[in-house]
C-alpha positions in Angstrom: 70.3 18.4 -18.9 72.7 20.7 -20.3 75.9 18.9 -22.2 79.1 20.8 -23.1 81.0 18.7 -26.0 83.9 19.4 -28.3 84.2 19.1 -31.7 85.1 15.2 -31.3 81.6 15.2 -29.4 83.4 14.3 -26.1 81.5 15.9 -23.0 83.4 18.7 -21.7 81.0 19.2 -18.6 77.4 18.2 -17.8 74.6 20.0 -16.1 71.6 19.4 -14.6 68.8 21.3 -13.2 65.1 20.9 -11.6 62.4 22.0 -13.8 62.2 26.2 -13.7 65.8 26.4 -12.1 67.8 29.2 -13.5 71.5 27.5 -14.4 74.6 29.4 -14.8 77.4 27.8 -15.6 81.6 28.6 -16.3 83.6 25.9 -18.0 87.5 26.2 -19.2 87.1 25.7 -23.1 90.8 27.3 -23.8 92.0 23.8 -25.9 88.3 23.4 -27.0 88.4 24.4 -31.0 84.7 23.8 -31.6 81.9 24.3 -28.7 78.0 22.5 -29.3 75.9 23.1 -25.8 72.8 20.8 -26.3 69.8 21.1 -23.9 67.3 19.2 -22.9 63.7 20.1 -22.9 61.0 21.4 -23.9 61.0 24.7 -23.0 64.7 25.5 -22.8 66.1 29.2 -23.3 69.2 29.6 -23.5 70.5 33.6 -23.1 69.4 35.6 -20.8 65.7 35.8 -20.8 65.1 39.1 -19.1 66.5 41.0 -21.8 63.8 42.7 -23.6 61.6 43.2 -20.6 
């Protein structure tokens, strides 16, 4: 699960993927003043992985 709140930790937009599934996602955040993303699991990377390769 990947959670998109603002800085009154209200859920802008929610995510969720199958286990491996690459997720790319576009929200509006143009009133949003502060942005935390929190993910779920264990193994989550967030960026782009393939850099560096």
């Amino acid at each position: 699960m990947l959670t998109f709140v603002d800085e009154n930790d209200v859920p802008i937009r929610e995510f969720e993927a199958a286990w491996g599934q690459l997720l790319e996602v576009e929200i509006d955040i143009a009133d949003v003043q502060t942005l935390d993303i929190k993910a779920d699991g264990d193994q989550t990377i967030m960026g782009n992985p393939e850099l560096g390769k």
